[in-house]
LOMI-49512 format. One record per residue (C-alpha): residue in one letter; x, y, z. Coordinates in steps of 0.1 Angstrom, whole numbers, plus 5000, padded with zeros to 4 digits. Layout:
<pts>
+------+------+------+------+
: resn :    X :    Y :    Z :
+------+------+------+------+
:    A :    X :    Y :    Z :
...
+------+------+------+------+
</pts>
This chain:
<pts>
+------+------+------+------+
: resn :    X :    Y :    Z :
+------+------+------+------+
:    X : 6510 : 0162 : 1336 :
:    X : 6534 : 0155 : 1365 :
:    X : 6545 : 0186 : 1382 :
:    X : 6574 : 0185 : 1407 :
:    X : 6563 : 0204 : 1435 :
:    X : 6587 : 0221 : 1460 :
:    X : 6569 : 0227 : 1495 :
:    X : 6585 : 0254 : 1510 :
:    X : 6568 : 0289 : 1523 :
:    X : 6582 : 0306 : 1489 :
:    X : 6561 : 0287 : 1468 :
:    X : 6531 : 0285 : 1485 :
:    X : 6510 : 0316 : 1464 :
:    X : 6519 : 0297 : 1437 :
:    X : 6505 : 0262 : 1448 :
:    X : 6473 : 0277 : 1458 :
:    X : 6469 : 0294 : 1421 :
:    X : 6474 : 0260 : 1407 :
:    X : 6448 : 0245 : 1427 :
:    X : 6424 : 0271 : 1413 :
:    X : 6436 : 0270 : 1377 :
:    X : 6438 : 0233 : 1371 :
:    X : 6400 : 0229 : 1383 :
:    X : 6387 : 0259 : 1363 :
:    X : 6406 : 0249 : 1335 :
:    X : 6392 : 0207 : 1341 :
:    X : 6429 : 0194 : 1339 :
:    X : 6424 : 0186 : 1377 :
:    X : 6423 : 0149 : 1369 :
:    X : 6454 : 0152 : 1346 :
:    X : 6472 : 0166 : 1373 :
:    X : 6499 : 0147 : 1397 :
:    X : 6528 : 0158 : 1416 :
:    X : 6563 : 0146 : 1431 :
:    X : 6571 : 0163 : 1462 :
:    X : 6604 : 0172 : 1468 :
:    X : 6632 : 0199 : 1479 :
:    X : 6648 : 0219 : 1447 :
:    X : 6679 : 0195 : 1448 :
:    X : 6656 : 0159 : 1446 :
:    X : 6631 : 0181 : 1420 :
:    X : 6660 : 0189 : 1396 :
:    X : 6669 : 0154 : 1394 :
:    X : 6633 : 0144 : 1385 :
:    X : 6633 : 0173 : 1359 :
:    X : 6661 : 0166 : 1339 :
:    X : 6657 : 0130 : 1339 :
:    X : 6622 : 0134 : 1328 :
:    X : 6601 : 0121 : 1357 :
:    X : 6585 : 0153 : 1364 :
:    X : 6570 : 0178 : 1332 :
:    X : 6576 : 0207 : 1350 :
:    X : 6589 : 0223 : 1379 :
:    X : 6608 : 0253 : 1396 :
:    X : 6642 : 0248 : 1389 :
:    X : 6669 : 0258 : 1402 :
:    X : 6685 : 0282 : 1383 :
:    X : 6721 : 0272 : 1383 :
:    X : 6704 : 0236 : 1367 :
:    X : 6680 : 0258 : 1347 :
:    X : 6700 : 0266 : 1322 :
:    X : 6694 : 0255 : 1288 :
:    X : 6658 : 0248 : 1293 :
:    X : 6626 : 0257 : 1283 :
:    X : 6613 : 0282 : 1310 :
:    X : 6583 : 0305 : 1313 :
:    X : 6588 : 0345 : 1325 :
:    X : 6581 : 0329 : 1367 :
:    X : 6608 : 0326 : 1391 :
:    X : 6615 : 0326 : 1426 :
:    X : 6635 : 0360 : 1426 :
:    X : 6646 : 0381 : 1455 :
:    X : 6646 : 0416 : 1449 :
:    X : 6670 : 0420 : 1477 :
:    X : 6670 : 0406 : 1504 :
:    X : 6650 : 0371 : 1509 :
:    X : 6653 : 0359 : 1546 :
:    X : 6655 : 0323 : 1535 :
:    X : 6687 : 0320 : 1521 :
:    X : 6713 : 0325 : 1544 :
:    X : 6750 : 0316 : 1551 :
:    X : 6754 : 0309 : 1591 :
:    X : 6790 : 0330 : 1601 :
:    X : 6814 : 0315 : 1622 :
:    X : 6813 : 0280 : 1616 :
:    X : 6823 : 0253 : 1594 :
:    X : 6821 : 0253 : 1555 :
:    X : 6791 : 0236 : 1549 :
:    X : 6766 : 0233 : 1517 :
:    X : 6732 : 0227 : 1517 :
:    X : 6722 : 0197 : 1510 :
:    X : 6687 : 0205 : 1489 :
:    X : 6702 : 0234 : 1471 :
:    X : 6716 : 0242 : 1443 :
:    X : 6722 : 0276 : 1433 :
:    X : 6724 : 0288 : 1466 :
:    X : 6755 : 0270 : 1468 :
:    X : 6767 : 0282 : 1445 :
:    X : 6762 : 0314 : 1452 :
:    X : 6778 : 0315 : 1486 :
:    X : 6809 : 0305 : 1467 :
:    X : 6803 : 0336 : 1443 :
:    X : 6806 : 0359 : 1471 :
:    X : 6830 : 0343 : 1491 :
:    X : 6808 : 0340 : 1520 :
:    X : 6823 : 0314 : 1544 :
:    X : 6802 : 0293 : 1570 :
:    X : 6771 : 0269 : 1563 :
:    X : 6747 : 0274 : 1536 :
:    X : 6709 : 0272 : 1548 :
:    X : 6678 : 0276 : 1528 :
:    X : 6642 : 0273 : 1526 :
:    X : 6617 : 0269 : 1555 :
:    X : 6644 : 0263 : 1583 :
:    X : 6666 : 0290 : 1572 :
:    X : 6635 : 0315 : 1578 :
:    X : 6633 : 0299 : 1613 :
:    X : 6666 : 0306 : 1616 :
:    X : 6660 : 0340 : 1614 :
:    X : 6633 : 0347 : 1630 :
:    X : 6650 : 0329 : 1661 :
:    X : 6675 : 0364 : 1657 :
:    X : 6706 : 0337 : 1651 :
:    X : 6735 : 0352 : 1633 :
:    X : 6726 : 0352 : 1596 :
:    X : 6742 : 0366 : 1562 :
:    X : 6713 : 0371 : 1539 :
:    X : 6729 : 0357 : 1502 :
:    X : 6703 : 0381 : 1482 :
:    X : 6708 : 0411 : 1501 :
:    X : 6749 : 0404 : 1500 :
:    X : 6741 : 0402 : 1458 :
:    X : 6725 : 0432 : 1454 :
:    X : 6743 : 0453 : 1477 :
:    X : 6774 : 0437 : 1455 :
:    X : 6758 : 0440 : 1417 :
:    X : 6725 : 0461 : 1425 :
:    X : 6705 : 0437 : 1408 :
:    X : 6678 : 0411 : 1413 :
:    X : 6690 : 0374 : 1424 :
:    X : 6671 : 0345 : 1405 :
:    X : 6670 : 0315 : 1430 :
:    X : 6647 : 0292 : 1405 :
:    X : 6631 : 0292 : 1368 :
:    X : 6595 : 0274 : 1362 :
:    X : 6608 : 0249 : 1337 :
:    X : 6591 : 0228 : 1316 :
:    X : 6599 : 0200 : 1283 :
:    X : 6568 : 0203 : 1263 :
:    X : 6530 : 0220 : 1263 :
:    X : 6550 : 0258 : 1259 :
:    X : 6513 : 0274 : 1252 :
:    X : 6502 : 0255 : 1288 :
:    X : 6528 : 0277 : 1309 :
:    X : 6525 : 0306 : 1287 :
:    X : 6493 : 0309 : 1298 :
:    X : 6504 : 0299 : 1334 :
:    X : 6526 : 0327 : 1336 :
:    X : 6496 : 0355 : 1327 :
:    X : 6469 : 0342 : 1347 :
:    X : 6495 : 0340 : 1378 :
:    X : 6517 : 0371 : 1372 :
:    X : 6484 : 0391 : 1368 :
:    X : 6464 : 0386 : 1397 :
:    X : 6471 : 0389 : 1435 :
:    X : 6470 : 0359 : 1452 :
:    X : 6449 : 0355 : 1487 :
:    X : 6457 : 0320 : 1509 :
:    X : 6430 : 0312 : 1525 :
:    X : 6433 : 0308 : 1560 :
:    X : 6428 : 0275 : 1561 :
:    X : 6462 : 0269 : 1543 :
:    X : 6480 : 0297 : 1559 :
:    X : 6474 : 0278 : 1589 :
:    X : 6482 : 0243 : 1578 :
:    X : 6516 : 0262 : 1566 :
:    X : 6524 : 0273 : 1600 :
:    X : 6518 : 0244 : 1621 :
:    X : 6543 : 0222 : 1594 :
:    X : 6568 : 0249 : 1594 :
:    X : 6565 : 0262 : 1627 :
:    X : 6559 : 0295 : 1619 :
:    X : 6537 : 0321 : 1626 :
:    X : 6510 : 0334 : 1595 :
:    X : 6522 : 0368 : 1603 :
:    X : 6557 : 0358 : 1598 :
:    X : 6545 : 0332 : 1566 :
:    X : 6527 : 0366 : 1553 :
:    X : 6553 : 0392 : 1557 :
:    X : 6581 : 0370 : 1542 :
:    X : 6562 : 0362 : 1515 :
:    X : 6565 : 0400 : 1508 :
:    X : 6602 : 0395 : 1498 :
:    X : 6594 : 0375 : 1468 :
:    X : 6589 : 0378 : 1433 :
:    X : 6582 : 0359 : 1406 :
:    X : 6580 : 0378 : 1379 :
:    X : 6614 : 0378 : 1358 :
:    X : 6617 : 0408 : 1346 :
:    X : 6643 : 0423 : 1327 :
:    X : 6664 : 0429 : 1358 :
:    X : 6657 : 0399 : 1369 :
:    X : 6670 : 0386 : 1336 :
:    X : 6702 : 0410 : 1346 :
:    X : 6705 : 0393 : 1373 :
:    X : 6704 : 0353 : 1363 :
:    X : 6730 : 0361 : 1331 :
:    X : 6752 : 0377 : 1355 :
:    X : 6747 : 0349 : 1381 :
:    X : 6755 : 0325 : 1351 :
:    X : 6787 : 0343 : 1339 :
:    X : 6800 : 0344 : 1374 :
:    X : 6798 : 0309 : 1382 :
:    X : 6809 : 0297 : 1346 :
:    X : 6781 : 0275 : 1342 :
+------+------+------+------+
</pts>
């Protein structure tokens, strides 16, 4: 199986689940990933190089997908529009492109690990979640866990993950924050912000996100 494997923070509960559930379920060997950022891993999704990945969900659409996401209840701190400057898209996103257009949010697009930076250096910022659920009260739905085949596989992906509570170890949590830059408190708190369970809100959310950008 070749996953495609996104490194930001957001994921990271997620990577350390898979760890554990590919060696007690002996498809450690089976196991490869391509590393990317969302943009490079939707490419490798839909053209078939990867088997699976988080998607984003504005390419999501129309594809097998488990009940995971990357889903910001409100606000996320790691998908922001910078005020004040030029029009300017991100180049590894997707939907949070599209999303700024949604709202009409003028100024450059930022997401992922440097966008948290970003914030935590107490720049200017306009949080893109919080600005969508102050706007439509729901969830926003950032990315899907797609896959083409195996459904039973990510079923079964999707219980064992949504129903226990993930602990990074501190070795990882550390080797997060000296790539990123970042502190563990600051990797732990904004972890806090996300969800991946898509619940029916959440499911609210992404047919509304869908509808709105006529996709």
């Amino acid at each position: 199986m070749v996953f495609g494997k996104i490194e930001y923070l957001n994921l990271l509960p997620f990577h350390v689940f898979m760890k554990r559930f590919t060696k007690s379920n002996q498809q450690s060997m089976s196991m490869h990933y391509k590393r990317g950022v969302p943009a490079k891993i939707n490419k490798e999704f839909l053209s078939h190089r990867v088997d699976a990945a988080f998607i984003s969900s504005i390419s999501a659409k129309n594809h097998n997908h488990v009940n995971l996401g990357i889903i910001a209840k409100k606000e996320v701190l790691s998908v922001l529009v910078v005020p004040n400057v030029k029009n300017e898209a991100d180049i590894e996103s997707a939907s949070s492109n599209v999303l700024a257009k949604i709202l009409d949010i003028k100024g450059k697009v930022l997401i992922g690990d440097k966008a948290l930076k970003h914030y935590l250096d107490k720049k200017p910022y306009i949080d893109l979640a919080s600005q969508w659920n102050s706007r439509y009260k729901l969830p926003f739905v950032f990315a899907l866990l797609c896959y083409h085949k195996d459904k039973r596989l990510y079923k079964n992906i999707e219980a064992q993950f949504l129903k226990q509570k993930i602990k990074i170890p501190q070795y990882l949590l550390k080797s997060a924050s000296i790539r990123t830059g970042i502190s563990k408190e600051n990797i732990l708190n904004y972890l806090s912000y996300i969800s991946y369970d898509l619940d029916f809100k959440a499911k609210k959310g992404l047919s509304l996100f869908y509808k709105k950008s006529s996709y």
